[in-house]
N, C-alpha and C positions, 0 to 999 in steps of 0.2 A: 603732423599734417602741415601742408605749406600752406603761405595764404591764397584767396584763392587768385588773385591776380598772376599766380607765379607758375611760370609752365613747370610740368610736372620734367624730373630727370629720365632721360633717353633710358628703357628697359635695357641697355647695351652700350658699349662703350665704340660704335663703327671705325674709328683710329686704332682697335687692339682688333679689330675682326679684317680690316682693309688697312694695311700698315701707308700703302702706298698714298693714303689721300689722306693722312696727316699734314703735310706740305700743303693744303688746300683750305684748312681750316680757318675759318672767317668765325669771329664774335658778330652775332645777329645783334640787332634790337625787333623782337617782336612790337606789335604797335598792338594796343588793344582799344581799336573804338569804340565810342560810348554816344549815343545818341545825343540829342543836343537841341536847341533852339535857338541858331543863330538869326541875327534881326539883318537889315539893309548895312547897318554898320560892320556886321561883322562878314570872317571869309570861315568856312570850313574846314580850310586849309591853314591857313595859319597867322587869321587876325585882320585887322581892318585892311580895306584895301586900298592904299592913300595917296591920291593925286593930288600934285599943286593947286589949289582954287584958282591962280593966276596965268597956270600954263593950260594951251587948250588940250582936248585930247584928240591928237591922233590921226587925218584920214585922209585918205587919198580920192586927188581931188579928179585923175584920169577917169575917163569913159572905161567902161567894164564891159566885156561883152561875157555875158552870164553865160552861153550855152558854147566858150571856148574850152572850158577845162570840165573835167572828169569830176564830177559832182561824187562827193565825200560821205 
C-alpha cells in the first residue's frame, strides 16, 4: 500500500497504448494543499510579503477616469 500522500500508478502505461505522445512526456509535480491559518504576516502563496520600510509603495499619481476602461 503506498502512502497516502502518493498518487496511486496510472491503471495503463498511455506511452505503450499512444506510442506517438511519448516525445510529449513532462515529469508533473502534483501539489497537494492543506488547509492552513495564515496570519497578516504571512502570504498563502509562498511566505511573507516583504516591502522595504523605507521605500514607499507604489502609485500613481494621474487622474483616472473610472468609467474609460472595461471593468474586469
Amino acid at each position: 500500500m503506498s502512502a497516502i500522500f502518493t498518487t496511486q500508478p496510472r491503471p495503463f502505461d498511455v506511452t505503450a497504448l499512444f506510442p506517438q505522445l511519448a516525445p510529449l512526456a513532462w515529469t508533473a509535480t502534483r501539489l497537494h494543499p492543506r488547509p492552513g491559518a495564515p496570519t497578516v504576516h504571512d502570504s498563502s502563496v509562498g511566505g511573507p510579503f516583504l516591502w522595504p520600510a523605507d521605500e514607499p509603495w507604489p502609485y500613481c499619481e494621474e487622474p483616472h477616469d473610472r468609467h474609460a476602461a472595461l471593468r474586469i
